[in-house]
Steps between C-alpha positions, in 0.01 A plus 500: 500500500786728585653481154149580312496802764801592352385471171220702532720781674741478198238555222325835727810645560596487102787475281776510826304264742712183519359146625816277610744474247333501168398861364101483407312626251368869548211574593227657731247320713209611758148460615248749516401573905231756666829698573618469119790235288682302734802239439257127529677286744372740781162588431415259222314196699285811722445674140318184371217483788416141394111388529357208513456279200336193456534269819920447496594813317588861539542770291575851411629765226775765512698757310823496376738750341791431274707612247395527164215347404428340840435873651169383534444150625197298665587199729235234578599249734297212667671289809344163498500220798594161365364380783195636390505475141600246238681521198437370156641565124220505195682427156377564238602548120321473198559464126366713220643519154746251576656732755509405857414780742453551907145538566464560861414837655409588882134663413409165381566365861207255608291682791661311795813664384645723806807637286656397168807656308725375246767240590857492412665567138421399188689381176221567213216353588618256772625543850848550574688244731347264723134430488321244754146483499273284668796275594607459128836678406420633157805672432853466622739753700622768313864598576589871616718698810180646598216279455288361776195323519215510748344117630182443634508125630268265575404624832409848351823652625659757357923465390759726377749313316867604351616393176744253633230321749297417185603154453446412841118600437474340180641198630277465825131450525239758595472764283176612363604856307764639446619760225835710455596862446769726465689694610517469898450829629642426884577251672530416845475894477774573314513672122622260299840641373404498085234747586768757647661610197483452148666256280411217763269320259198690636359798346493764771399859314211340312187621598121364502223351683622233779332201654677310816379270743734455811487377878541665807625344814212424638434260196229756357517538101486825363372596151599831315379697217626813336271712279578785291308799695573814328215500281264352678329113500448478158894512414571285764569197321780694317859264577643841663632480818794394758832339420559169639724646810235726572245226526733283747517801700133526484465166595768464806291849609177306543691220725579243252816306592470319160375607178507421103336708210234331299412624141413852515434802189226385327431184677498566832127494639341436809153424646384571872179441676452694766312463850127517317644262258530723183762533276761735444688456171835655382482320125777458263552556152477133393466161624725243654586118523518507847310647781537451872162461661431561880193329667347456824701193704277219553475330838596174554246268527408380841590159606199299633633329866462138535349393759 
């Protein structure tokens, strides 16, 4: 956590903040407050005033200011229970013309759908990496410095999993989903190091709309959106936004201890339901293959005693 503090310090302070011993990437970061724009990873969390959702989920909006086109920014983030909540992935892609296409979007979620938001990367119209679903491994690992995939066994629990602690999953019994992304955004609450400077493989000055999922401490999973908000709603699916070292500071300034970027810029979408169960959709510009689906957990069923 200390090192995505740092982060987010570097990119307020500008071109001459440092963060350890790799220069980053300059830029400007901050929230909007009663009491005006201030850096996120002290106000940030108190900004967001998150309500309740459906039963097992929070959520809540903010603003953001960047530099460039991000001067105007909308965050929507939802904090869901796993304890509470169970998680699913929908695929679907369909054929027309001879072309194969993703075909999954989150306002076509079925109506006991709490949240739902695009999953992981994708090569054309497929997934990228390693797809599990409904205990059948449809596609193997793919290979990458900053890849990670997030499990959801048998049991309904919830795993993070490194690149190099994929074979031991694929190898053992017990998981139901499980999908991959890239790149890691922190882990174990550190910055990964590629997404300190440039030339590291990653990217780091390239601006759009972001999508993350990470993991706090207390084992709650955080989803976050960025929209466009300069021109209001209707050019909010425009894929302008935050680098990807501003979004890992956005992310270790909501609590996450872990966190990888999912597709964002024209795919990044996400449904909500809130506490009078209506929806609340931030769409994307086209569909997917892939789309992580959150419902409510089902109790086990009792066990009749025998007498």
């Amino acid at each position: 956590m200390l090192a995505a503090l740092a982060l987010i310090a570097a990119l307020a302070s500008g071109p001459a903040g440092p963060a350890g011993p790799d220069p980053l990437p300059a830029s400007r970061l901050a929230v909007r407050t009663s009491a005006g724009w201030r850096e996120p990873d002290a106000v940030l969390q108190g900004v967001l005033r998150l309500t309740p959702g459906a039963p097992g989920m929070h959520w809540g909006e903010a603003e953001l200011g960047g530099s460039g086109e991000a001067w105007r920014t909308r965050l929507v983030v939802a904090v869901l229970d796993p304890a509470r909540v169970s998680l699913g992935l929908a695929l679907r892609i369909e054929a027309r013309g001879g072309t194969r296409r993703g075909a999954w979007r989150a306002g076509d979620a079925d109506a006991d759908v709490l949240a739902a938001l695009n999953a992981g990367q994708f090569s054309g119209a497929v997934p990228w990496g390693w797809l599990v679903r409904e205990g059948r491994e449809l596609r193997p690992p793919g290979t990458g410095p900053l890849a990670a995939a997030l499990v959801v066994d048998t049991a309904g629990s919830v795993h993070w999993v490194a690149g190099e602690d994929l074979a031991a999953w694929r190898r053992g019994r017990g998981v139901r989903h499980a999908f991959q992304s890239y790149p890691v955004l922190l882990a174990g609450g550190v910055v990964p190091r590629p997404l300190r400077a440039a030339g590291a493989g990653i990217d780091v000055a390239h601006r759009d709309a972001r999508l993350a999922i990470g993991r706090r401490a207390d084992g709650m999973l955080v989803v976050a959106l960025t929209r466009f908000d300069a021109l209001g709603s209707a050019a909010g699916r425009l894929p302008l936004g935050l680098t990807t070292p501003e979004m890992a500071a956005v992310m270790g300034a909501l609590g996450c201890r872990d966190a990888l970027a999912l597709d964002g810029g024209i795919s990044g979408q996400l449904l909500l339901r809130d506490a009078a169960g209506e929806r609340r959709l931030w769409s994307g510009m086209r569909r997917v293959p892939l789309g992580l689906e959150v419902r409510p957990r089902t109790p086990p069923a009792a066990t009749a005693s025998v007498r």
